[in-house]
C-alpha positions as CSV (number, residue, x, y, z in Angstrom):
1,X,-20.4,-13.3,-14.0
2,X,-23.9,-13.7,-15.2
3,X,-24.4,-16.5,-13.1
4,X,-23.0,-15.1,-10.2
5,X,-25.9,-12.4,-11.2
6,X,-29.1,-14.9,-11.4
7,X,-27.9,-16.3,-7.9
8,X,-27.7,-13.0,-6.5
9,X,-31.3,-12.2,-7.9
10,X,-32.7,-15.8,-6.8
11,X,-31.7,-14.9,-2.9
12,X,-32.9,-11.1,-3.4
13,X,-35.9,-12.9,-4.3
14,X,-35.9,-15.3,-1.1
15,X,-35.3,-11.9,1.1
16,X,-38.0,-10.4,-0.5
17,X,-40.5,-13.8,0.1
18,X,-39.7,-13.3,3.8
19,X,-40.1,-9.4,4.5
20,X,-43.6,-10.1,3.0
21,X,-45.1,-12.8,4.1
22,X,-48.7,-13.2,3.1
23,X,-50.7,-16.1,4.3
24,X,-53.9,-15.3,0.8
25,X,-52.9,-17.2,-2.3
26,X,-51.8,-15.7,-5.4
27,X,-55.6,-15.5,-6.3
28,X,-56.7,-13.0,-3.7
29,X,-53.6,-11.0,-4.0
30,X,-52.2,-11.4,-7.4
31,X,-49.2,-9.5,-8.3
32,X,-49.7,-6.2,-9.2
33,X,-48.4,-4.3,-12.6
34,X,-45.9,-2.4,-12.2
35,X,-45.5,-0.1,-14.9
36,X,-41.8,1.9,-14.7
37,X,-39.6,4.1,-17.2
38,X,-36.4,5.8,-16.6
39,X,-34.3,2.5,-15.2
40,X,-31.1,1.6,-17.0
41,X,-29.9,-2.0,-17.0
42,X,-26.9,-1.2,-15.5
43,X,-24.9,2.0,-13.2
44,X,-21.2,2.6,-12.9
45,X,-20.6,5.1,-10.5
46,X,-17.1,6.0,-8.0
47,X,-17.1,5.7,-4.4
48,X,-16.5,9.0,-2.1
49,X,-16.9,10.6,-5.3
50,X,-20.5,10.2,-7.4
51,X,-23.9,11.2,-6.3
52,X,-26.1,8.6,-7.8
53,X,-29.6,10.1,-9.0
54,X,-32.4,8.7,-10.6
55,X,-35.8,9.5,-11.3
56,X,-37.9,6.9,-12.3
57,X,-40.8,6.8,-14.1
58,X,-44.1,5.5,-12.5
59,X,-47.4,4.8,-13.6
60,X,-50.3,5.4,-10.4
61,X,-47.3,6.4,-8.5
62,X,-50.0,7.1,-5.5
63,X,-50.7,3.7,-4.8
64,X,-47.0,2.8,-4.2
65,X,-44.0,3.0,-1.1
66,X,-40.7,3.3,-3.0
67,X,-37.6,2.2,-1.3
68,X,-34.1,1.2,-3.0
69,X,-31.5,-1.5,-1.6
70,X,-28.2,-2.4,-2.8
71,X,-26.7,-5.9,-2.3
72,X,-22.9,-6.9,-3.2
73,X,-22.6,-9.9,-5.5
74,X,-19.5,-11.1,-3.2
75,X,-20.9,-13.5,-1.0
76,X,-20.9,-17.1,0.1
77,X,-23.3,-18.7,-2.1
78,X,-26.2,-20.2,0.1
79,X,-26.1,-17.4,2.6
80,X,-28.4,-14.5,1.5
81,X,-26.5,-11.1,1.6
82,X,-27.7,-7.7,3.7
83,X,-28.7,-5.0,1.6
84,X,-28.1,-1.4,2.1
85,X,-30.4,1.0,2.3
86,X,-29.8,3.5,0.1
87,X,-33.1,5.7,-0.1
88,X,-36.7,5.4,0.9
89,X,-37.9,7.4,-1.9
90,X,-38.8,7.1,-5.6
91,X,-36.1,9.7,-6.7
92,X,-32.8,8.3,-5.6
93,X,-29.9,10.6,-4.6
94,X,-27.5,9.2,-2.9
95,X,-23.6,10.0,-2.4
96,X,-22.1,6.8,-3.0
97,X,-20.1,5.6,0.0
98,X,-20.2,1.6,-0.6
99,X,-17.3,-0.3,-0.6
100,X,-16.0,-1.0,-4.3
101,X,-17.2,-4.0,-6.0
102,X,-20.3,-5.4,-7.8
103,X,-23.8,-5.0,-6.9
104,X,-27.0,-5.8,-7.5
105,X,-29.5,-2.7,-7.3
106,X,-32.8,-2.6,-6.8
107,X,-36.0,-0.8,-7.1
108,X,-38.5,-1.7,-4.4
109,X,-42.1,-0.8,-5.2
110,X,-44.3,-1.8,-2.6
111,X,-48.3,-1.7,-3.2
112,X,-50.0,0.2,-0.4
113,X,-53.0,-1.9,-0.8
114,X,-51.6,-5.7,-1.3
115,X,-47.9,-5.0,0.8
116,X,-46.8,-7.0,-2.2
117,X,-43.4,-5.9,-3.4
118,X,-42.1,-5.6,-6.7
119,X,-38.5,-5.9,-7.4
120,X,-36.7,-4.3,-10.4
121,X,-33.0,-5.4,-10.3
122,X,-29.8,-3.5,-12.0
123,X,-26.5,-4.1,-12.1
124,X,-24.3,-1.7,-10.9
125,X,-20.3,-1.5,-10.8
126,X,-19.2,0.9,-7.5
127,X,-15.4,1.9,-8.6
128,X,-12.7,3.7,-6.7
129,X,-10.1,6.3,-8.0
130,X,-7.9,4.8,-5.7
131,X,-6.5,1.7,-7.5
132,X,-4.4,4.1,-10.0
133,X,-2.2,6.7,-9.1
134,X,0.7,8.0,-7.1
135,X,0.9,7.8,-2.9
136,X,2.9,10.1,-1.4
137,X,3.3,10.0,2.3
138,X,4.6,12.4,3.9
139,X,4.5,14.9,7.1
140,X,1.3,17.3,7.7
141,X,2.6,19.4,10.5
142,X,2.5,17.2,13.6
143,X,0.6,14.1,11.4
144,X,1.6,11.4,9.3
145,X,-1.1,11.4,6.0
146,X,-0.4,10.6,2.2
147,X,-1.4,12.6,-0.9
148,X,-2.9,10.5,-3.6
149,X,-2.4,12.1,-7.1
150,X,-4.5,10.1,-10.1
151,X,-4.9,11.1,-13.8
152,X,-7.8,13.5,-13.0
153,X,-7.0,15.3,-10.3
154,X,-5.6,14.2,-6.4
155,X,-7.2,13.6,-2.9
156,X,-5.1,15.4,-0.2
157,X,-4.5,14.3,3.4
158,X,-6.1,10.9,1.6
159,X,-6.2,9.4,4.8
160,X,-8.2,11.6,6.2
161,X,-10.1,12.1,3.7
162,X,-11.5,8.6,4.1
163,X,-11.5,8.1,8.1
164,X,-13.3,11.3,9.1
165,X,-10.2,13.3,9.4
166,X,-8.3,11.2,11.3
167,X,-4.7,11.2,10.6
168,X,-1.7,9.4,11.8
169,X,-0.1,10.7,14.8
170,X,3.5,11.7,14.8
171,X,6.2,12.1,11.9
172,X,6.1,9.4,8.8
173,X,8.9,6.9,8.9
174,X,8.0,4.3,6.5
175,X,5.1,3.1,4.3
176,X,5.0,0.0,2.4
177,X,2.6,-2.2,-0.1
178,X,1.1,-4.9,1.3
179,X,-0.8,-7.4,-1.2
180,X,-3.0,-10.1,-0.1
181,X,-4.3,-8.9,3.0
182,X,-7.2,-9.9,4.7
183,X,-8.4,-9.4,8.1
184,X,-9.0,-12.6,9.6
185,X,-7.4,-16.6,9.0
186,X,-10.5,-17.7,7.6
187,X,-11.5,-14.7,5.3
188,X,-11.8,-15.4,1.1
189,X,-11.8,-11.4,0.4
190,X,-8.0,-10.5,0.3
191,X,-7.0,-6.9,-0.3
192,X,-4.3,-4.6,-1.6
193,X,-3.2,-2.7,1.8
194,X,-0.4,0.2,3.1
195,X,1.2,-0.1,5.9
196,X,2.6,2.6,7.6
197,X,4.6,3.6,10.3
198,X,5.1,7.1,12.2
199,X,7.4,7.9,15.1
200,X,4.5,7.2,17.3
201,X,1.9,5.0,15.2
202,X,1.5,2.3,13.1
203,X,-1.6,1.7,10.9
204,X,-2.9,-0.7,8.2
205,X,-5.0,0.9,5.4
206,X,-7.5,-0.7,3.0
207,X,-6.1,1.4,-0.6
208,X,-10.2,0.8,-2.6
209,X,-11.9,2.3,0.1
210,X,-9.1,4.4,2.1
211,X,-10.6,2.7,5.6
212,X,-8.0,2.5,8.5
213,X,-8.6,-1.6,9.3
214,X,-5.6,-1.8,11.9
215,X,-3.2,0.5,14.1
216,X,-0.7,-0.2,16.8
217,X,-3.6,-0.7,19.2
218,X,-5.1,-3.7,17.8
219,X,-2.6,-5.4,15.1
220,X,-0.9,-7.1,18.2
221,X,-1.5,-10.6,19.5
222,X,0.2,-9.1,22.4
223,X,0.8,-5.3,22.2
224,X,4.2,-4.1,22.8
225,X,4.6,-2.6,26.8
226,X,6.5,0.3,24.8
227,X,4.8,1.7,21.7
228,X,7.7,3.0,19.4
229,X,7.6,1.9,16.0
230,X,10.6,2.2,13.9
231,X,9.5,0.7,10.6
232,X,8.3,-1.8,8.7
233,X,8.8,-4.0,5.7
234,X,6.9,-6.3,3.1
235,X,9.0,-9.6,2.5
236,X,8.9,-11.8,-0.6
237,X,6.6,-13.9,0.7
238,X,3.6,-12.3,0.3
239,X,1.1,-13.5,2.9
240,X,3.9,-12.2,5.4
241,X,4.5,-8.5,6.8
242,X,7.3,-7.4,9.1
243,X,7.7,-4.5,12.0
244,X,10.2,-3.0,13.9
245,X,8.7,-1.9,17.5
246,X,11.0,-0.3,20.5
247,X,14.4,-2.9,19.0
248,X,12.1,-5.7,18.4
249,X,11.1,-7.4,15.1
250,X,7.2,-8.9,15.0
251,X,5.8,-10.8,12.3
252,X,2.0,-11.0,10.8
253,X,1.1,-13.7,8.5
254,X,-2.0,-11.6,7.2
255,X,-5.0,-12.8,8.4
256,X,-3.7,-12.8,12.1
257,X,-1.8,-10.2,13.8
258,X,1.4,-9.2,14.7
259,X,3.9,-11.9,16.6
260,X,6.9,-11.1,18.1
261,X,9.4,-13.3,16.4
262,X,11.5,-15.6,18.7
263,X,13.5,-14.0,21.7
264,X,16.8,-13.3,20.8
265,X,19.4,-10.6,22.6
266,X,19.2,-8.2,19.6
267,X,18.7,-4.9,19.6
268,X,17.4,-4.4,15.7
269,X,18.0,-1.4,14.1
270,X,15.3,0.5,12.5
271,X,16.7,0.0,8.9
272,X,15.7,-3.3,7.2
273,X,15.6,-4.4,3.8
274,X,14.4,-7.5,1.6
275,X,15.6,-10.4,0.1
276,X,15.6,-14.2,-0.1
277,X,15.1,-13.3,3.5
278,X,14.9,-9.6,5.5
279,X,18.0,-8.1,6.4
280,X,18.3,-6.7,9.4
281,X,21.2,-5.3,11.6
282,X,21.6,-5.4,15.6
283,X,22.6,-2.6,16.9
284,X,24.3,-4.4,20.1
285,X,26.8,-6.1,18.4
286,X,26.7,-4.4,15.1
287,X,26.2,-7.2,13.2
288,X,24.0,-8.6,10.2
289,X,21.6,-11.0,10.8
290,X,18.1,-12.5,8.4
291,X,14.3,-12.2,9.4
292,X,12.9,-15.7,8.7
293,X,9.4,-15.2,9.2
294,X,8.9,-15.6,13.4
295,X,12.6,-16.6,13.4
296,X,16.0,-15.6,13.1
297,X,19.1,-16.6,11.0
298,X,22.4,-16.1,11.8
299,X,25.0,-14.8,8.9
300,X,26.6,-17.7,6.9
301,X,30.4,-18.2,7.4
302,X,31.0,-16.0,4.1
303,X,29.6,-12.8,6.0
304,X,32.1,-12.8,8.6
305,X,33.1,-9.0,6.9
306,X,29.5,-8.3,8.7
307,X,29.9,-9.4,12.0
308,X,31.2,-7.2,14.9
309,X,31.7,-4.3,12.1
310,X,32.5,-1.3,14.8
311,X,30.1,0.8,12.8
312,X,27.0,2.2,12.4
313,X,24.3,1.0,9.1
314,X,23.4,4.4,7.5
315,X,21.8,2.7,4.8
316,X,20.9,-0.6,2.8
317,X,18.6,-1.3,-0.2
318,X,17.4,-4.7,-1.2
319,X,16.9,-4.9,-5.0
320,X,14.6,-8.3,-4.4
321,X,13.2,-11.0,-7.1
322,X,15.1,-11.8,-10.1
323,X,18.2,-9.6,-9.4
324,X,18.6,-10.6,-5.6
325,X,21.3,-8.2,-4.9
326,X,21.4,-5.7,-1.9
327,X,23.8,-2.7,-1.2
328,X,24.7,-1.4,2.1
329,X,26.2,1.4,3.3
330,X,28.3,1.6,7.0
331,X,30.0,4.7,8.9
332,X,32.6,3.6,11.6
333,X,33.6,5.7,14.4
334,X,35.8,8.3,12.4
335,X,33.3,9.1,9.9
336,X,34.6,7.0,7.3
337,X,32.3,4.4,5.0
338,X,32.1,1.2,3.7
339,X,30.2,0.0,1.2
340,X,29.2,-3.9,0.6
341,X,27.0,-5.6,-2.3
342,X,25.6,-8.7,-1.3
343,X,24.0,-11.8,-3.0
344,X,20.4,-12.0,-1.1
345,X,19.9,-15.4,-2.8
346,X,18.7,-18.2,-0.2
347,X,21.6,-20.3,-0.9
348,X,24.1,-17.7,-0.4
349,X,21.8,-16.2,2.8
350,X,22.4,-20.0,4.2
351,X,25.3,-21.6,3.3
352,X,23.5,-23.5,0.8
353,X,25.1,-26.1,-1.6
354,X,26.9,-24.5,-4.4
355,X,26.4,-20.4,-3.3
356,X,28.2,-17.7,-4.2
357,X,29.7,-15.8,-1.5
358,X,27.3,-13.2,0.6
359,X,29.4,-10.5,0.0
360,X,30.3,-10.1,-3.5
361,X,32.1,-6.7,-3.2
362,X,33.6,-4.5,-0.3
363,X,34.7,-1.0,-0.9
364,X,36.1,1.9,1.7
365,X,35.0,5.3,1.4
366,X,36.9,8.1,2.8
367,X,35.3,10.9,4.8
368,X,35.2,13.6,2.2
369,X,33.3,11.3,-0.1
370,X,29.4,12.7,-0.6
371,X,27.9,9.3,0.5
372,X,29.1,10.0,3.8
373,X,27.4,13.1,4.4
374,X,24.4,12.7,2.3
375,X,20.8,14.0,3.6
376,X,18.7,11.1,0.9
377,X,20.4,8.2,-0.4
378,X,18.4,6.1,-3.1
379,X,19.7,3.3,-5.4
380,X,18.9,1.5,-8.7
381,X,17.1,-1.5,-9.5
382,X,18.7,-2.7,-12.4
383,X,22.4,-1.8,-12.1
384,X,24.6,-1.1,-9.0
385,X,24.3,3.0,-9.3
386,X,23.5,5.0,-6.0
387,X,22.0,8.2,-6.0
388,X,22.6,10.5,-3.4
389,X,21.9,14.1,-2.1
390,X,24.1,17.0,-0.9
391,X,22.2,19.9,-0.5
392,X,20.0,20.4,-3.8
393,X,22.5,18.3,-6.0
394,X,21.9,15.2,-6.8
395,X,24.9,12.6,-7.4
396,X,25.5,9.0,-9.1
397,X,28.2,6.7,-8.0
398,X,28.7,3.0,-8.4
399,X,31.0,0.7,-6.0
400,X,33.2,-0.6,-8.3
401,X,34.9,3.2,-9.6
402,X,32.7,5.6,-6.7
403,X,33.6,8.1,-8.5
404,X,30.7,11.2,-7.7
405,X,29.1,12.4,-11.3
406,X,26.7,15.3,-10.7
407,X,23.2,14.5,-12.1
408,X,21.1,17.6,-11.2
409,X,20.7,20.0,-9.3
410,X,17.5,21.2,-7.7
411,X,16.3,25.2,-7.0
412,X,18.0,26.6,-4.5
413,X,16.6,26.0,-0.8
414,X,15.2,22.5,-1.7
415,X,16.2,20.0,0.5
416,X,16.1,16.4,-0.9
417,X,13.9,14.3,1.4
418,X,13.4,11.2,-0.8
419,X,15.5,9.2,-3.5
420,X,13.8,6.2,-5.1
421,X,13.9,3.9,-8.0
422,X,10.5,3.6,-8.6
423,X,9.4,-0.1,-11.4
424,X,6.3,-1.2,-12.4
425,X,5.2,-4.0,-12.2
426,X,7.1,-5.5,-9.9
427,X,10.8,-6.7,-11.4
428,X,10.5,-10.6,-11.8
429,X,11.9,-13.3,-14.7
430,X,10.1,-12.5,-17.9
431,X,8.1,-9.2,-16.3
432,X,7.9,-6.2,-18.9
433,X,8.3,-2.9,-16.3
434,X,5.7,-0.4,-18.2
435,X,6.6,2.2,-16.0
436,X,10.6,3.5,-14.7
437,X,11.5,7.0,-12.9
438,X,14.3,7.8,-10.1
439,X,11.9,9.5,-7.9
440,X,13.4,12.8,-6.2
441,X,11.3,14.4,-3.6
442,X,12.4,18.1,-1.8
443,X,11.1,20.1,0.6
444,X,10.8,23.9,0.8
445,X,9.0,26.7,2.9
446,X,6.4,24.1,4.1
447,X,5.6,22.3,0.6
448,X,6.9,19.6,-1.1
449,X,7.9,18.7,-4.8
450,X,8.0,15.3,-6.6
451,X,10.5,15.1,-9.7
452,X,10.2,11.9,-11.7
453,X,13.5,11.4,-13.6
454,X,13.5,8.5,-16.1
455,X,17.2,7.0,-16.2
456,X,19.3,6.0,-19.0
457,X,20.7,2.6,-20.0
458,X,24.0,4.1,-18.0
459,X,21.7,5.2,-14.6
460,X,22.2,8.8,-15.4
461,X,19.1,11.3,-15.2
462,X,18.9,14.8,-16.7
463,X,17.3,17.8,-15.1
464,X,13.5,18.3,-15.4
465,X,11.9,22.1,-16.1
466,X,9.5,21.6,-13.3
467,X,8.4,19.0,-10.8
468,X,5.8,16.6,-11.6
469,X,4.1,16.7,-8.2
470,X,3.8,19.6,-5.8
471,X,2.3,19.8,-2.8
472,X,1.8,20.8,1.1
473,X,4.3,18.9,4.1
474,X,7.3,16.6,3.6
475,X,7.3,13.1,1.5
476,X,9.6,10.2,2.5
477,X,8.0,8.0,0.3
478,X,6.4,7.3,-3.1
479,X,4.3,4.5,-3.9
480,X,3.0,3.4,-7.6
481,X,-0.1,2.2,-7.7
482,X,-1.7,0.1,-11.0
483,X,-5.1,-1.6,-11.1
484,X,-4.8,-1.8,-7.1
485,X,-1.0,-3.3,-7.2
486,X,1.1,-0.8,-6.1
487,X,5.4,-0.6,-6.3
488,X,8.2,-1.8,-4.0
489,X,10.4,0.7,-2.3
490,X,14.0,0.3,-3.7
């Protein structure tokens, strides 16, 4: 880091050379002394949040134009970076509004007589409150926005908030993480990023500085004749993101835009989830099939039980990484369930030498059971529990007994909009999860409530005296955020 400082310097040096060219030697025009008190070495300060002041100290102060500059340290070393102007005063206040990172600032002092600037250099660390915390996104009135809670306090409508209170259009459908983006092939500076989808928008957003980067209008190599998007999804492979537009799956490998993956005579259901591969489900033939990045792959021979099913997908949760497992839930034409577990391994997604079988259990459910009427379903990471919501109580069931074991129950006149398991970090061989809740979200007389349940070895949750979050509209999803990495949606 220090070097990466005395480069930085040695190019604010060579942009200072060229803004003041002076054809007299050193001798006619020597250097003034510059004489200056009330500097530190070094500012940390929060984006969209501090107002930076300070009030140097200068000796003659009369005989000097003041100016200050900031230049970010993240550049391509050899190419001399473009400061920001920040002030053209002595006393600097200035509400922060760069982009997070590290900077160089800098004190310009500029002799009226000589035009001879002197340079006083800082370091200065620009942080956001938006690499920790908790996104909620949810429905404001006829808008899709999130609320971003954080240890001191919360920004509301956050995405507003950062894009001049511009919202998303239309009711929220899905939001996801999306690590590792950057916005173009070439491009070193990668990203964490959510992606979201409303019933009539799509957008990409930057999570350190809250800036929209991409919406359905330019994320498209070619954009869709029809703009409906239904949903979209964050695969295991990282550098990949998925989308559901109008029945048709496109494909981004970040740094591009969205591809629409090769023609087939599906018509893909809005409801996806992740594995070795992303599961999706045509609505056509009412069949599973696998996203493979811009292609397709058809079920194995050991998922014939998902082929031509006569019903409808109500729900499926892919628990992906070291577990590998997915549940699904179906409703045929009478109203009765079924409910499959599947191995979302890449052999057993392809046939692959030695696989176990795709579908690894199969279990009816009969009309009257709660699954089948349920208004939020959400599932379990770790174990093969389902939670589920009828009215304001809150059921467990598993596939091998379904037997339905009442949790808790909510106030009366809550409806449950959201069930999720929520882990941190991401589950993975060897990974320590610092951080494990069932995530309940309800919705009542225009505001929401978030209850954070942790579960028990055995799955099961106990009431809470009061939700952790409250707040205006309707969630449909929660997102953890840590040090800018933020949770999968199971």
């Amino acid at each position: 880091m220090k070097k990466l400082y005395i480069i930085a310097a040695a190019l604010l040096a060579i942009v200072a050379g060229a803004c003041n060219k002076d054809n007299s030697t050193a001798g006619d025009h020597p250097l003034p002394e510059v004489k200056v008190a009330g500097l530190q070495t070094s500012y940390s300060v929060y984006t969209r949040q501090d107002i930076l002041r300070i009030n140097p100290e200068v000796q003659d102060e009369s005989r000097y134009d003041f100016f200050w500059t900031a230049f970010t340290t993240n550049f391509v070393q050899g190419n001399a970076p473009r400061p920001d102007t920040l002030a053209r005063t002595k006393n600097l206040e200035y509400e922060v509004m760069l982009n997070p990172g590290q900077y160089i600032l800098v004190f310009n002092v500029r002799d009226k007589k000589t035009s001879v600037t002197k340079l006083i250099n800082m370091n200065m660390i620009v942080a956001t409150l938006n690499m920790n915390g908790w996104y909620l996104l949810k429905e404001n009135g006829s808008n899709t926005d999130l609320d971003f809670i954080h240890k001191d306090g919360r920004i509301d409508n956050w995405m507003a908030f950062y894009n001049n209170g511009k919202s998303l259009e239309g009711k929220p459908l899905e939001a996801v993480f999306a690590p590792n983006f950057k916005m173009s092939v070439a491009s070193t500076e990668l990203f964490g990023a959510l992606a979201l989808v409303s019933d009539k928008d799509a957008a990409i957003i930057r999570v350190d500085n809250g800036k929209i980067m991409r919406t359905f209008d330019d994320m498209f190599f070619t954009k869709p004749a029809v703009k409906k998007p239904q949903s979209t999804f964050q695969p295991m492979n990282s550098f990949n993101l998925g989308l559901v537009n109008d029945g048709k799956s496109y494909c981004m490998n970040k740094g591009g835009l969205f591809a629409e993956c090769a023609p087939v005579p599906y018509q893909i259901s809005r409801i996806t989830a992740v594995g070795a591969m992303d599961i999706g489900f045509d609505e056509k033939t009412k069949s599973i099939f696998f996203f493979n990045g811009l292609y397709f792959n058809s079920l194995p021979t050991t998922g014939n039980d998902l082929k031509n099913m006569n019903a409808d997908l109500i729900w499926i949760n892919g628990y992906a990484g070291s577990r590998s497992v997915a549940m699904a839930l179906f409703r045929d034409a009478t109203g009765a369930g079924t409910l499959f577990k599947l191995n979302t391994s890449y052999p057993s997604l392809t046939n692959g030498s030695g696989s176990a079988p795709l579908v690894t259990a199969k279990q009816p459910l009969p009309v009257a059971h709660g699954l089948m009427k349920a208004s939020a379903i959400g599932g379990n990471y770790d174990a093969d529990y389902i939670y589920y919501a009828v009215g304001n109580n809150i059921y467990m069931t598993d596939i091998a007994g379904l037997q339905e074991n009442l949790q808790v129950s909510l106030p009366a006149g809550e409806a449950v909009t959201c069930i999720q398991h929520i882990k941190f970090p991401q589950p993975g061989t060897g990974v320590v999860n610092t951080l494990d809740f069932i995530a309940i979200a309800s919705f009542s007389n225009g505001r929401y409530k978030v209850w954070l349940h942790k579960p028990s070895s055995t799955g099961t949750i106990q009431p809470l005296a009061k939700p952790d979050f409250e707040g205006e509209g309707r969630v449909s999803t929660v997102i953890y955020m840590e040090n800018g990495l933020g949770s999968r949606v199971f």
